[in-house]
C-alpha positions in Angstrom: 104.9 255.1 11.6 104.5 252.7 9.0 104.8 249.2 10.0 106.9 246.6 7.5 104.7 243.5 6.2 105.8 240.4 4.4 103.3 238.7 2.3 103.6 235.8 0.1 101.9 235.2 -2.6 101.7 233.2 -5.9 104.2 233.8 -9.0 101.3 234.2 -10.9 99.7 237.4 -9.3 103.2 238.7 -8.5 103.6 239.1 -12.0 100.2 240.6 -13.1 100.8 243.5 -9.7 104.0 244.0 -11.3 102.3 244.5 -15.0 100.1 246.6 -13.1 102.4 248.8 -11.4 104.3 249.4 -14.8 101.3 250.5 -16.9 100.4 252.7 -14.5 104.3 253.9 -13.3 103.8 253.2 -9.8 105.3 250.5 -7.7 103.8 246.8 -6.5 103.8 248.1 -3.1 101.5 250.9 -4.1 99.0 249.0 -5.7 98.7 246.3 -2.8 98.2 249.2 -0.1 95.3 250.7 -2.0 94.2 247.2 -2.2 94.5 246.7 1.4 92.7 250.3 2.3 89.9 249.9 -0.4 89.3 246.4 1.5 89.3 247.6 4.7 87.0 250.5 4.2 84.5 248.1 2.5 83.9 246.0 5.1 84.0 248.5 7.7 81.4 250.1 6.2 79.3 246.5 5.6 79.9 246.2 9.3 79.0 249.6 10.8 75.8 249.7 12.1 74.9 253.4 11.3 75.2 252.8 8.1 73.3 250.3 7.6 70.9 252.7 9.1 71.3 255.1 6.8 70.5 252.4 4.1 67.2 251.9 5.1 66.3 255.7 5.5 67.8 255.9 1.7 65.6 252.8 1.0 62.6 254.2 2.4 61.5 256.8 0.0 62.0 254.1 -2.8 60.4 250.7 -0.5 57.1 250.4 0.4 57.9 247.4 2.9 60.4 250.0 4.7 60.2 250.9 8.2 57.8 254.2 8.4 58.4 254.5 12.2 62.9 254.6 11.7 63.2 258.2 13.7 61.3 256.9 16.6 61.9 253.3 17.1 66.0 253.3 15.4 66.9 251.7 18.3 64.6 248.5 17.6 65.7 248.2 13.6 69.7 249.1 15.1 69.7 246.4 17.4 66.7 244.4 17.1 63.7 243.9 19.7 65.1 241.3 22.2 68.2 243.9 22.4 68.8 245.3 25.9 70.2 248.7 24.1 66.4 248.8 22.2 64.3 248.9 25.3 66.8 252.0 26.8 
């Protein structure tokens, strides 16, 4: 179920969404829920710790300072040394 939201913002950007939403024949309403959902999945990913993993094994082939030991010691680089979950 989709959940109403009122947002205010300035005259100025209302008028450039509403530009927007003209040149590309869509509506205002569009536009800010892609904005919302492109945010959103942005910083979910900055914050999700396997992927950040995944960044450093990407890194690794193209690092020399990376992490050679990643498979065996992930725990250590995923929550760091002093980490309870590390030392499971």
């Amino acid at each position: 179920m989709k959940k109403q939201l009122v947002v205010r913002i300035p005259e100025e950007q209302n008028f450039m969404l509403t530009q927007l939403a003209l040149q590309q024949n869509t509506t205002v309403s569009y536009l800010v829920r892609q904005a919302i959902f492109k945010f959103l999945s942005q910083d979910m990913e900055e914050d999700n710790d396997l992927v950040a993993l995944a960044k450093i094994g990407e890194d690794m082939t193209q690092d020399p300072d990376a992490p050679q030991d990643l498979a065996t010691n992930y725990k250590k680089y995923l929550y760091g040394d002093n980490n309870k979950e590390s030392q499971k």
